[in-house]
N, C-alpha and C positions, 0 to 999 in steps of 0.2 A: 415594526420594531418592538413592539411588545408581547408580541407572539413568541419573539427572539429572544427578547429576555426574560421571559416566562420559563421558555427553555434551559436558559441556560442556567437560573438559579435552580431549577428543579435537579439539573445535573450537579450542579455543585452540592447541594444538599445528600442528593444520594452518595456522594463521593466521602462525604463527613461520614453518613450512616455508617457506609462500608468500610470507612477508616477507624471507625469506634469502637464496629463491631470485631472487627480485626484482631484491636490490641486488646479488646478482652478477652478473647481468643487467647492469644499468647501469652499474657500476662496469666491467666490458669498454666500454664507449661511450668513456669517457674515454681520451682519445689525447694523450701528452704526446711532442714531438719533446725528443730529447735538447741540451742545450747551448737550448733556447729557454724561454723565462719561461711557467711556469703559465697558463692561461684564467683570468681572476676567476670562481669563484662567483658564482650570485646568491643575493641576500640572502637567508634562508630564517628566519623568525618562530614558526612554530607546530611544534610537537611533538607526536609521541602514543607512547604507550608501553603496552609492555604486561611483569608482573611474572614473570617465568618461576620466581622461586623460589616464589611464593603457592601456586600449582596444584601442584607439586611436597611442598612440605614440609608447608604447614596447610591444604589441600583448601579453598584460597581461589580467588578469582580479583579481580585488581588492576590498572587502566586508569589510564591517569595523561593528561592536556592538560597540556602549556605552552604561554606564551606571551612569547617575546622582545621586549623593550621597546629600540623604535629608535633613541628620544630619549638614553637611559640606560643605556651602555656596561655589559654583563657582568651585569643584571639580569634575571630574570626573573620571571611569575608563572604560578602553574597549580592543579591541583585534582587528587588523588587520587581512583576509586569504588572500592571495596571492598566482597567480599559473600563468606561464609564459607558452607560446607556441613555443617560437622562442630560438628555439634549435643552432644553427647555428651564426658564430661571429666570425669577422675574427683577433681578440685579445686580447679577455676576453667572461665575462659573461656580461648578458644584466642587465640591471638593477634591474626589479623584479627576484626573483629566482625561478628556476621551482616548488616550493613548498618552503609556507614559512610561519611562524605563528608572528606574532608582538603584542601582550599585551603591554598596555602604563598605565599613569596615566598625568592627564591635570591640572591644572590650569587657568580657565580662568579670565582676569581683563579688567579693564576699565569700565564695567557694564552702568549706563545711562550716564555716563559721555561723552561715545561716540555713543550714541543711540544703544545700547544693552542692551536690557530692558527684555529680556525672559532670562532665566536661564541658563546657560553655553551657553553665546555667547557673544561675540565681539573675542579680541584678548586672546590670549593662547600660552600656552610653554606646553613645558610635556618632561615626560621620558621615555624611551620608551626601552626592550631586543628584539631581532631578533632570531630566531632560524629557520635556512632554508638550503633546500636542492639544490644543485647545478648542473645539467647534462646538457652539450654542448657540440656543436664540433668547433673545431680550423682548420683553414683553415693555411695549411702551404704554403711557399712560396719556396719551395726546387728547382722548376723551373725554379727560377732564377740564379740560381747555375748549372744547366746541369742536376738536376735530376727530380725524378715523384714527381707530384704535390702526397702530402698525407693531411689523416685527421684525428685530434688527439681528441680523446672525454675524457673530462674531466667529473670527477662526485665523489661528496662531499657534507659534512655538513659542517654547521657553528656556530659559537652564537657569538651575540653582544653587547654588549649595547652604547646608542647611546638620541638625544636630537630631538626636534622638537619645529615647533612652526607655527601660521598662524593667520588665520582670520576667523569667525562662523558667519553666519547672520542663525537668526531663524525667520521665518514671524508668524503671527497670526493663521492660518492654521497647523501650527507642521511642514510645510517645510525647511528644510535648507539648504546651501549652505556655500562651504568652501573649503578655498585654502588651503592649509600646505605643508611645505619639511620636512621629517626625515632623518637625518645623524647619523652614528654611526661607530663605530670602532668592527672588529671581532675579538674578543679574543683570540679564537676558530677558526681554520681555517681548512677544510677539502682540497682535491686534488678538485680545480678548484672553490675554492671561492677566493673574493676577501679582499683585507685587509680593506675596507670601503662596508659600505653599504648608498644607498641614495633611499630614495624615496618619490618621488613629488606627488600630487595629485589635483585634481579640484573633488571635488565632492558633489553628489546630496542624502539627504537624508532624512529620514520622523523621527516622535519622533510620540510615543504612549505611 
């Protein structure tokens, strides 16, 4: 398992590298004469992102789709994946769930008022269900009592619903970047979920 996730963050990482290096790439193409008006953008709809604090802080990894709605200024919608490595917790679950899917809907506001002048960015709320699967182990503490240390493996579904909210910077290039926490309450609670769900994010993402 660790061999696994070794893997897999080393991929996600080179994935950032090659998306960074990308949009400095592009973002040199952009040629603006001084004293003349901006080229328009074109419109750009879809999103994908990827969480760089997941892999980093809870040995996760977290993909995110949106989709900008054309009809319906500052709107959008999308879906979180989420899948955790770190099995092991000495009592609970770790924050992301070993399998987990998050479908939302956004609002974003403030627009150039706060120099957020590209299409769904600056600041945002959303709403956001959780539907996710749960498998750990619990580290007992019976040792301290005179008997054998044991270990208790939990595993379960869940569903939630739950709120969000953060900050979008989109640059000229299609790159973005973006902070948000999701909180939410589990309605639905299987053996070894928790009655709250939370999840933070820092993440880096392209529009096409």
């Amino acid at each position: 398992m660790n061999t696994l996730m070794n893997n897999l963050l080393r991929k996600a990482f080179a994935l950032c590298a090659l998306i960074l290096a990308a949009g400095y790439y592009l973002s040199a193409q952009v040629v603006v004469v001084q004293g003349e008006p901006e080229a328009p953008l074109p419109q750009t709809l879809n999103e994908v992102r990827l969480n760089l604090l997941a892999p980093v802080a809870f040995k996760a990894i977290s993909l995110e789709y949106e989709r900008s709605t054309a009809k319906i200024k500052d709107l959008g919608f999308g879906a979180a994946i989420n899948a955790c490595f770190a099995h092991t917790g000495d009592f609970g679950t770790t924050i992301f769930p070993t399998f987990g899917v998050m479908p939302y809907a956004r609002w974003y506001f403030g627009g150039k008022k706060l120099a957020a002048t590209r299409l769904n960015s600056g600041f945002f709320i959303e709403a956001n269900t959780a539907i996710n699967y749960h498998r750990y182990t619990r580290n007992s503490y019976k040792e301290y009592y005179g008997g054998e240390p044991t270990n208790e493996t939990k595993q379960g579904a869940s569903w939630g619903i739950g709120l969000g909210g953060g900050w979008k910077l989109v640059s000229r290039s299609n790159w973005s970047g973006e902070i948000s926490l999701r909180v939410g309450r589990n309605l639905v609670k299987g053996d070894g979920a928790d009655d709250m769900y939370v999840y933070p994010a820092i993440s880096v993402g392209y529009r096409f």
